[in-house]
N, C-alpha and C positions, 0 to 999 in steps of 0.2 A: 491384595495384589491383582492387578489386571492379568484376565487370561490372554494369550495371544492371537486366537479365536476372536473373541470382543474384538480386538483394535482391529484386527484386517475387516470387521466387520463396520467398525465404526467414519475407515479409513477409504471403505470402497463408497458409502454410502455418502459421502462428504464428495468424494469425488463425482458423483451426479449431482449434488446440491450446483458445486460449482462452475461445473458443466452446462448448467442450465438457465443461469441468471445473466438476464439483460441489462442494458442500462436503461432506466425510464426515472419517473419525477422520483417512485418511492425506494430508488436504487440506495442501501447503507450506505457513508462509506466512514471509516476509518480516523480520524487524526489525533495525538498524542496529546494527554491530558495537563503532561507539563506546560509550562509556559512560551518552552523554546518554540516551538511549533504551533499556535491556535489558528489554524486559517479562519476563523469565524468568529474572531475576537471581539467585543464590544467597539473597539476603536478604530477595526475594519482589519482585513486583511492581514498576515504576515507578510513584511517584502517578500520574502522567497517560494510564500504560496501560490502555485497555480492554477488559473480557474479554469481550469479542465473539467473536472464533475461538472459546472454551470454550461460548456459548451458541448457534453453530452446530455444535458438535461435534466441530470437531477437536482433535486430541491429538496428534499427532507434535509434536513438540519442533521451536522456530521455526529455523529454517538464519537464522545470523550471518553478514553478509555487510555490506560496505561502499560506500559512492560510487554511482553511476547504476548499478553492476551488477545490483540489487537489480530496476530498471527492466527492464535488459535479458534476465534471466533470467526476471521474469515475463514478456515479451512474449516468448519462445520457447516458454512452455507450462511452463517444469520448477516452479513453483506457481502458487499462486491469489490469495493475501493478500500486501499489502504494508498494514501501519499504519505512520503516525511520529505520533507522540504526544508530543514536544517536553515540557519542564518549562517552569512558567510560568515568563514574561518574554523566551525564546527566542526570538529571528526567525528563522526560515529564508528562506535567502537564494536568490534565485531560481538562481543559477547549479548548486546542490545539485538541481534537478529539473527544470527546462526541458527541458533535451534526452530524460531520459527521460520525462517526459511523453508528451512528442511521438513516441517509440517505442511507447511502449505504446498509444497512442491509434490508433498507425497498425497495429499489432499486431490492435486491435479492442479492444482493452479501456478501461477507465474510468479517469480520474484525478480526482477531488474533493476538497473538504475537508468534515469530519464536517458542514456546515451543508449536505449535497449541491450546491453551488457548487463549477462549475471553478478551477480555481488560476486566476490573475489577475497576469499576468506582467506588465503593463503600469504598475505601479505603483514601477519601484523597483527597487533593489536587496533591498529584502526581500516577504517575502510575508506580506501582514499577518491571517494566520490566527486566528479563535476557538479551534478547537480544535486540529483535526491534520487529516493527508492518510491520504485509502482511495484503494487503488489494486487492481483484479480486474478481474476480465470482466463484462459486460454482465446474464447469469444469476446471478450472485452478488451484485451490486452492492445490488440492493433489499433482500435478506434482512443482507447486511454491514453496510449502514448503521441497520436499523433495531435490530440486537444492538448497534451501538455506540452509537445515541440510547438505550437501555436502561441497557447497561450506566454511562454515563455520568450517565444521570439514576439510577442507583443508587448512585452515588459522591455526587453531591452530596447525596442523600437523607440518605446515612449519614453529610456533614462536621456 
């Protein structure tokens, strides 16, 4: 059993990881290893992925990872970006991001949906999203959100 000493220690220590991370070429970021979601797929792009990361600059190649780990790794500092960008008519279902939420939020970092609105767990089993969920640190958060109201009013520009 973890002492509770440990976690405040493990949890202030995460909170300067994410504190202090920029965006640049070798910025992490985040995307779900299922199918629903590849933005980096062989056959190019998800429709509903935004090239937000490419219009702040980074280029490392997204780390495929699955479940709340995606939560828990950015609230230790090892990246900076999490998007989930769902295909139309998808609910996400709160139990997919509650807990990490609430890790990363206590980590320091930010969790919203592309409308800069908290998630809204109180509604349901689903989470009745416009778009998708941004998830970074606090210094990122401003500059992430307005590459993905860009890139996305570039997508509907161009249907």
């Amino acid at each position: 059993m973890m002492k509770p000493l440990f976690l405040c220690l493990v949890l202030i220590s995460a909170v300067l990881v994410l504190s202090n991370v920029e965006a640049n070429a070798q910025t992490q970021k985040f995307i779900s290893y299922e199918v629903l979601n590849p933005c980096n797929r062989p056959g190019g792009p998800h429709p509903g992925c935004p090239g937000a990361p490419l219009k702040l600059g980074v280029k490392a190649p997204p780390v495929r990872i699955d479940s709340q780990a995606k939560y828990g790794a950015l609230s230790r500092g090892d990246g900076a970006i999490y998007l989930r960008f769902p295909h139309k008519g998808y609910r996400e279902k709160i139990w997919d991001h509650a807990a990490g939420a609430i890790v990363v939020t206590e980590a320091g970092g930010v969790v919203t949906n592309a409308g800069r609105n908290p998630l809204d767990f109180s509604k349901g089993r689903y989470l009745d999203l416009d778009t998708g969920i941004i998830v970074t640190n606090p210094k990122l958060m401003p500059m992430l959100l307005k590459a993905v109201r860009e890139s996305l009013d570039e997508k509907a520009s161009s249907l």
